[in-house]
Each structure stands twice: as structure tokens, then as C-alpha cells.
C-alpha positions as CSV (number, residue, x, y, z in Angstrom):
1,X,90.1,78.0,84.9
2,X,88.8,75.1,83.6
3,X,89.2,71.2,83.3
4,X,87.7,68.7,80.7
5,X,87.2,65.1,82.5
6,X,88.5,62.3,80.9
7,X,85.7,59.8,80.0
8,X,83.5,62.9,78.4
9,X,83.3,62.8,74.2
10,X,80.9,65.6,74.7
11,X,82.3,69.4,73.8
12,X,83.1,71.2,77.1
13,X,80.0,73.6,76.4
14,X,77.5,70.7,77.0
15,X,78.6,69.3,80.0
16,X,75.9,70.6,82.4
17,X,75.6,70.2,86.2
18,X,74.3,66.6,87.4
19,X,70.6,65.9,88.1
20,X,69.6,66.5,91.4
21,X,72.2,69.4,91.9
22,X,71.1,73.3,92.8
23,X,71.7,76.8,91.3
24,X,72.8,79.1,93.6
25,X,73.2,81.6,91.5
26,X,72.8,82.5,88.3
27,X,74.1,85.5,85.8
28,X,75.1,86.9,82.4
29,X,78.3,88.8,82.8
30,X,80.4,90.7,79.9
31,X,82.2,87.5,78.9
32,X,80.3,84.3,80.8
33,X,77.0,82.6,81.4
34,X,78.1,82.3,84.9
35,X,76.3,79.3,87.4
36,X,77.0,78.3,90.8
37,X,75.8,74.8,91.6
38,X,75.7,72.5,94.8
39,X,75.9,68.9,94.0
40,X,76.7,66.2,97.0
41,X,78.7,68.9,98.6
42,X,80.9,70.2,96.1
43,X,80.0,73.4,94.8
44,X,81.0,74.0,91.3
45,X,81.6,77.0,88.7
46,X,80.5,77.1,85.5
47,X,81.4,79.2,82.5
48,X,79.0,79.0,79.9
49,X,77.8,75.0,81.1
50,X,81.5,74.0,81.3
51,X,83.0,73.9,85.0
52,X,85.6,75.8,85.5
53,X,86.0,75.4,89.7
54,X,85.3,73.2,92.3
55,X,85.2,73.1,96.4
56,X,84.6,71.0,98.9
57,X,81.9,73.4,100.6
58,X,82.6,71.9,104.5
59,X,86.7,72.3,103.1
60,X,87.4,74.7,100.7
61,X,91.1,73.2,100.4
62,X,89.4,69.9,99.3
63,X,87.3,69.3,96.3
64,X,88.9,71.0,93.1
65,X,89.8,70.2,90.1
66,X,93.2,67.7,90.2
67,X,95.1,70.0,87.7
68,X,95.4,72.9,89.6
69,X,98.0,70.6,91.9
70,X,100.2,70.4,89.1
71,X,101.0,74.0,89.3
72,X,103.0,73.2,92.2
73,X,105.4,71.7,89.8
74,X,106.4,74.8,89.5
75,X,108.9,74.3,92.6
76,X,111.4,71.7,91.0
77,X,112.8,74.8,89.2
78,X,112.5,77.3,91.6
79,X,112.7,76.4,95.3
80,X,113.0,79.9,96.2
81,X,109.4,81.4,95.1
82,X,108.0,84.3,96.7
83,X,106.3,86.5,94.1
84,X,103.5,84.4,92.4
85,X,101.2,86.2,89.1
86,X,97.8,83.8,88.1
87,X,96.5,84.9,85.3
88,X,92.5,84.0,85.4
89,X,90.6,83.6,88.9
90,X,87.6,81.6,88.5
91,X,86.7,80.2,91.8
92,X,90.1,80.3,93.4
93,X,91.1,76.7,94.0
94,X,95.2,77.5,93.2
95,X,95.2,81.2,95.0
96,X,93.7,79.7,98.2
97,X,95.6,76.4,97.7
98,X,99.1,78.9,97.3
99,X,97.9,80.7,100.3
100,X,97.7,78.0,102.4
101,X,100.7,75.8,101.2
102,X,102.9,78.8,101.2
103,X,102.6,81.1,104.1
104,X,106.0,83.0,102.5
105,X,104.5,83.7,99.2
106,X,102.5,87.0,97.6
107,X,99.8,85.9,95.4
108,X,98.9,88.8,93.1
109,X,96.0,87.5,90.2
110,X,94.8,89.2,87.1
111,X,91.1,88.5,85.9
112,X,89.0,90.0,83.4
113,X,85.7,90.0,84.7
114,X,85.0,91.8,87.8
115,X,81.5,89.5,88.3
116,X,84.0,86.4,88.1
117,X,86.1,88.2,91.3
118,X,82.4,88.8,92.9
119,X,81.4,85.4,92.4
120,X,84.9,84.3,93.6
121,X,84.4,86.1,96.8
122,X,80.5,85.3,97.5
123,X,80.6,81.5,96.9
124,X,84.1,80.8,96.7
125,X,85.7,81.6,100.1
126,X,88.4,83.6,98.2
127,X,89.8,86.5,100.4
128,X,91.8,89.4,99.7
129,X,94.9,89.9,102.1
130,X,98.3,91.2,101.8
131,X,99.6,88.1,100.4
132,X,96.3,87.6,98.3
133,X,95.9,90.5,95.7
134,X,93.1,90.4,92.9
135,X,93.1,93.5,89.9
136,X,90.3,93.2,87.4
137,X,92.2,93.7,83.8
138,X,93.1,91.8,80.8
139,X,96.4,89.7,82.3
140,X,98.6,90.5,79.1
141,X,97.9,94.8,79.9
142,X,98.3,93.5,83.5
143,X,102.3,92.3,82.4
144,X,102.3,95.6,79.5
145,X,101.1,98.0,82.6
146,X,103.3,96.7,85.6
147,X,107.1,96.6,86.0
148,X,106.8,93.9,89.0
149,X,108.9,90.7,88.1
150,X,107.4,87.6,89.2
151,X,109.6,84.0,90.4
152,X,106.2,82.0,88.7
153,X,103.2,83.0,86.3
154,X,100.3,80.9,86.4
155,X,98.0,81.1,83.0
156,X,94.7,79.5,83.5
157,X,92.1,81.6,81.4
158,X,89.6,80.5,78.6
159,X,87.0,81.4,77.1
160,X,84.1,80.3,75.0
161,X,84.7,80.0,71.3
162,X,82.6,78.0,68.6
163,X,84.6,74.5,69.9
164,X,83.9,75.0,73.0
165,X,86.1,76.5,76.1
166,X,89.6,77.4,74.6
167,X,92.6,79.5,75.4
168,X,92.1,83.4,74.9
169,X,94.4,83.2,71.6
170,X,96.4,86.7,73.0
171,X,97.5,84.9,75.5
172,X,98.6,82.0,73.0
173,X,101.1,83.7,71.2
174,X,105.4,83.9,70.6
175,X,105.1,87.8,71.3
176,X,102.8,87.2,74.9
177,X,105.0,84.5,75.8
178,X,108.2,87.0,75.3
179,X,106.6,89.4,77.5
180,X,106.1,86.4,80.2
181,X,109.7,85.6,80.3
182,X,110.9,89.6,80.5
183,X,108.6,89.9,83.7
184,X,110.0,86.8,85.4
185,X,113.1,86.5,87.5
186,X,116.1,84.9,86.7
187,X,114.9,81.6,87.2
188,X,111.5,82.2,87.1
189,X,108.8,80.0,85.7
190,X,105.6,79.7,83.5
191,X,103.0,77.2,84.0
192,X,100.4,76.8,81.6
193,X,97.2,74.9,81.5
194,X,95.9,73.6,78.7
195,X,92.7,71.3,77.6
196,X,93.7,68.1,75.6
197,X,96.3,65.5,75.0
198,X,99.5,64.8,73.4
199,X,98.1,62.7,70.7
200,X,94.0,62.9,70.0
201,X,92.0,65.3,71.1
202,X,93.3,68.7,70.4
203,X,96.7,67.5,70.0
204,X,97.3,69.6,67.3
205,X,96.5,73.0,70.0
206,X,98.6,71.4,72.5
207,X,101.4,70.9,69.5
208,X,101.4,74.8,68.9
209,X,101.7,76.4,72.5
210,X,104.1,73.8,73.3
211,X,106.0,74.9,70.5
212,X,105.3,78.7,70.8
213,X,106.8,78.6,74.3
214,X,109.9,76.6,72.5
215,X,110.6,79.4,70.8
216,X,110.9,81.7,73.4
217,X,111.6,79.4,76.8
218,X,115.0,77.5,76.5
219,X,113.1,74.6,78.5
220,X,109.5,73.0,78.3
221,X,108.0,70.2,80.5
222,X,105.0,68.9,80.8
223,X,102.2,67.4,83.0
224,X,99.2,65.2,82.5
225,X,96.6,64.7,84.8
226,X,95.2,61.6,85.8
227,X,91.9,62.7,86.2
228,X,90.6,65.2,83.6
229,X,91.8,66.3,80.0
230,X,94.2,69.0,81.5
231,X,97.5,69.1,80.4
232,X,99.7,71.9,82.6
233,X,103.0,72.7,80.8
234,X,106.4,74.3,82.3
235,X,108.2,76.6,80.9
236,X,111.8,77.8,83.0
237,X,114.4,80.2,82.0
238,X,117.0,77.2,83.1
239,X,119.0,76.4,79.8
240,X,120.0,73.1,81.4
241,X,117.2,70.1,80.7
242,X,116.2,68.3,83.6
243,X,115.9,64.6,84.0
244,X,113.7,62.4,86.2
245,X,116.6,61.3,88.7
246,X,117.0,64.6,89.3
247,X,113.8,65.5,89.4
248,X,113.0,63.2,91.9
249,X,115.9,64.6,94.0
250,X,114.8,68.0,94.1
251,X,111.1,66.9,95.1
252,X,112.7,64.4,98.2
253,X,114.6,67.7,99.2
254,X,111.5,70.2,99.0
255,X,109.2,67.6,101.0
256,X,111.6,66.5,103.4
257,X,112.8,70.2,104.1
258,X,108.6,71.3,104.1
259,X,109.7,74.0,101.4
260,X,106.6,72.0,100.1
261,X,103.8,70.4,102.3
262,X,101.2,69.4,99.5
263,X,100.7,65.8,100.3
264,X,100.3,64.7,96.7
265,X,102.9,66.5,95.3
266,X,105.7,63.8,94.9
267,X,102.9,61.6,93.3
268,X,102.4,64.5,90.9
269,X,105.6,64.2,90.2
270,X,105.2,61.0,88.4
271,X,102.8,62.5,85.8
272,X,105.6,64.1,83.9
273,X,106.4,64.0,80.2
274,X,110.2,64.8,78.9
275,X,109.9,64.3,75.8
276,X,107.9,66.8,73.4
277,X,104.6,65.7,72.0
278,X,104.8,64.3,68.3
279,X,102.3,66.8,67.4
280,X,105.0,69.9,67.6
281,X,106.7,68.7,65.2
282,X,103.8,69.5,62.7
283,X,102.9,72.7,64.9
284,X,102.9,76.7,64.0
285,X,104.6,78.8,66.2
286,X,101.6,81.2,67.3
287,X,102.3,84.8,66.7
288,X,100.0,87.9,67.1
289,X,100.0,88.0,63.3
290,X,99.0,84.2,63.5
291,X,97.4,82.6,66.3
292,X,94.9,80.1,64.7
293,X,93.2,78.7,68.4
294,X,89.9,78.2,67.7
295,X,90.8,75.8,64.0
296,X,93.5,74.2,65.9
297,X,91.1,73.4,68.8
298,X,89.0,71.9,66.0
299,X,91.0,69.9,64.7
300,X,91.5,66.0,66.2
């Protein structure tokens, strides 16, 4: 997990914790520099200097990172989700925020880096359950290795590369992406967060997975938040595209019916993009053969 706030120029990898803020804890795992840091009561994760969590420490349903709301999105094409796969842990703020929200659902996550699920736990008031499942493996040999279908995947894992934090580039590709969709239910969905914007910075990465899930999803949306450089796109099985009317229908239904009880989601809502970022048009497909992350992330 992480988000890139708006006003920062700087690369992800040198935003540090503010002055006056203090280390909880501090390690080197397998794939992270990992930090814990308490600033004016949030506490905040960071991957190698770039946050990747936040949480209000008196309310650990308060304080994160605006993004991770968007994945709620995910509802306007499924109202009937039960079985929920997140790809990446970092602190938590979308299992516990599924947990709460939805008291019907089963949260099963995948994450790399057992210290991260340690960390998770310790600092980050994320609990196992039967509704709140955590396996430590690579989340595409998580899909390869299971044969449980899933009405939403949630992909929120990066890594350090020589830009900065970017998007594990097997988990970037046409091939990944196919595997996604075999693994979801009929009208299951994939939400996918990404750092940049349709046109600027990293336009050119957001271009290519856009387009790479194209090529496999018969439908893509996407999301901007208001608050950081986090773009979350949808991706749905539904051949039929969407518009805002209806849209807005479905989201009056699942708030007035409490399907959905997050109080910003309608406003969320609003953040929606229809139409595809000018950038795909000039974007590779990504492929296992060819899956350029790290230049594309370079790239203005």
C-alpha cells in the first residue's frame, strides 16, 4: 500500500516522517526498510521513507490514507460481495475498513513479507478472524496455488525500484491480469491502485495498466483521489458500460438499503472518470515478455 500526496514534486523515496514525529520501530526486512512513526496522533508506515499506511491511533477506522475508500467502488458492480482477495497488507487500513463496513464479507489477503504481517499486527490493530485471513506468499502463486474464486480482488502492492515506489511489474502484466479474471466470479471485480495521473506524472504507467486490463476486462473505470496522487482503477467482467445516471442509482440503492454504510462513499462516487486517459492510446499492453514498469514510471 501506498499513496503519493498531491502537492509533493519530491520522488516517493524522499518523503520522510515530519519533524517532531517518533520511531517506534525500526527494521530491515527481505524486501523494506520498514518504520513505524507517531506524528500528532497518526501513526504511519513507511516502506523504504515512503508511507504506505496510516491510523488514527485513538481510531484505527479513522486516519488512513483517502484511496483506500475508493475500493469500495467496487460495489456499483457487484452488490452481492462476499468473498474479498487483497493483494498487499501494509498496515491494514482497507482489511479492517472491509471488516467493519461489511460484517457479511470474508477477507482473505496475500502479502509477501511476513515482517510486514508482524508489523501489521504489533502497531497496526490488524486481527486475524474467520472473516480476516492473512497467508504470507507472492499474491500471483497465491491465485496460481488456490482454486477459491473471489466476487472482488484488491491489488495494492509496490515496491522500491530506482523511481521510487512502483508496481511489482508481475503483477502489471496481460497474463497476471488473465489469471485475475479466471479466479473471480461471474461478476466479479478488480480494483487496482495505482500512483499517478491521467496526464503528467506517470501518465504514461497509468496509460499501460489501464490498457493491459483492456485487453483482458471487457470494462475499465477509474477513480482519482482528491487528496494524494492515487489513482484506483476498476475492472468488471460486465460487458455492458456503465454511465453516471446509473451509477448514481445503484449508489442511492446501496446506501439507502445499508448494503453500504461508509459515509463518504456517495461522495466518492463523484471522483469517477468514464472516459480512458489519453495516454493509452500511446500505451503497450504489458506482458510477462514485456512489462517495462520501472522506464514507464520514469517517464513524465
Amino acid at each position: 500500500m501506498l499513496a503519493r500526496s498531491a502537492p509533493l514534486l519530491l520522488a516517493p523515496w524522499l518523503m520522510g516522517a515530519p519533524l517532531g514525529a517518533a520511531t517506534l520501530y525500526e527494521v530491515t526486512s527481505a524486501y523494506h526498510h520498514i518504520r513505524v512513526v507517531d506524528a500528532a496522533g497518526i501513526r504511519t508506515l513507511y516502506f523504504d521513507d515512503a508511507p504506505q499506511t496510516q491510523m488514527a491511533v485513538a481510531n484505527p477506522l479513522q486516519g488512513h490514507f483517502e484511496y483506500t475508500e475508493l475500493f469500495h467502488a467496487a460495489w456499483l458492480w457487484n452488490p452481492r460481495i462476499t468473498n474479498v482477495l487483497m493483494i498487499g497488507l501494509g498496515g491494514g487500513s482497507a482489511q479492517r475498513s472491509f471488516e467493519h463496513y461489511y460484517p457479511h464479507v470474508r477477507i482473505q489477503t496475500a502479502e509477501i513479507d511476513p515482517t510486514v504481517v508482524s508489523v501489521a499486527r504489533r502497531f497496526f490493530e490488524f486481527r486475524e478472524s474467520d472473516r480476516q485471513r492473512v497467508t504470507v506468499a507472492d499474491g500471483r502463486m497465491h491465485l496460481r496455488r488456490s482454486q477459491a474464486v473471489y466476487d472482488l480482488v484488491v491489488l495494492d502492492a509496490y515496491v522500491r525500484s530506482r523511481y521510487g515506489s512502483s508496481i511489482p511489474q508481475h503483477l502489471a502484466t496481460r497474463e497476471f491480469f488473465e489469471l485475475v479474471r479466471d479466479r473471480l466470479t461471474t461478476n466479479g471485480v478488480l480494483a487496482c491502485n495505482l500512483i499517478g495521473t491521467t496526464a503528467g506524472f506517470q501518465a504514461n504507467l497509468v496509460g499501460a495498466v489501464y490498457r493491459t486490463l483492456q485487453s483482458v476486462f471487457p470494462q475499465v473505470y477509474l477513480f482519482r483521489a482528491r487528496t494524494s496522487q492515487n489513482l484506483v482503477l476498476i475492472a468488471t467482467r460486465s460487458p455492458a458500460r456503465t454511465d453516471m445516471a446509473e451509477l448514481r442509482r445503484r449508489a442511492t440503492v446501496l446506501v439507502q438499503s445499508r448494503q453500504v454504510t461508509l459515509p463518504s462513499f456517495r461522495q466518492h462516487l463523484e471522483s469517477v472518470v468514464l472516459a480512458a486517459p489519453a495516454s493509452v492510446a500511446r500505451s503497450p499492453v504489458l506482458t510477462d515478455d514485456y512489462a517495462p514498469v520501472e522506464g514507464l514510471a520514469s517517464q513524465p
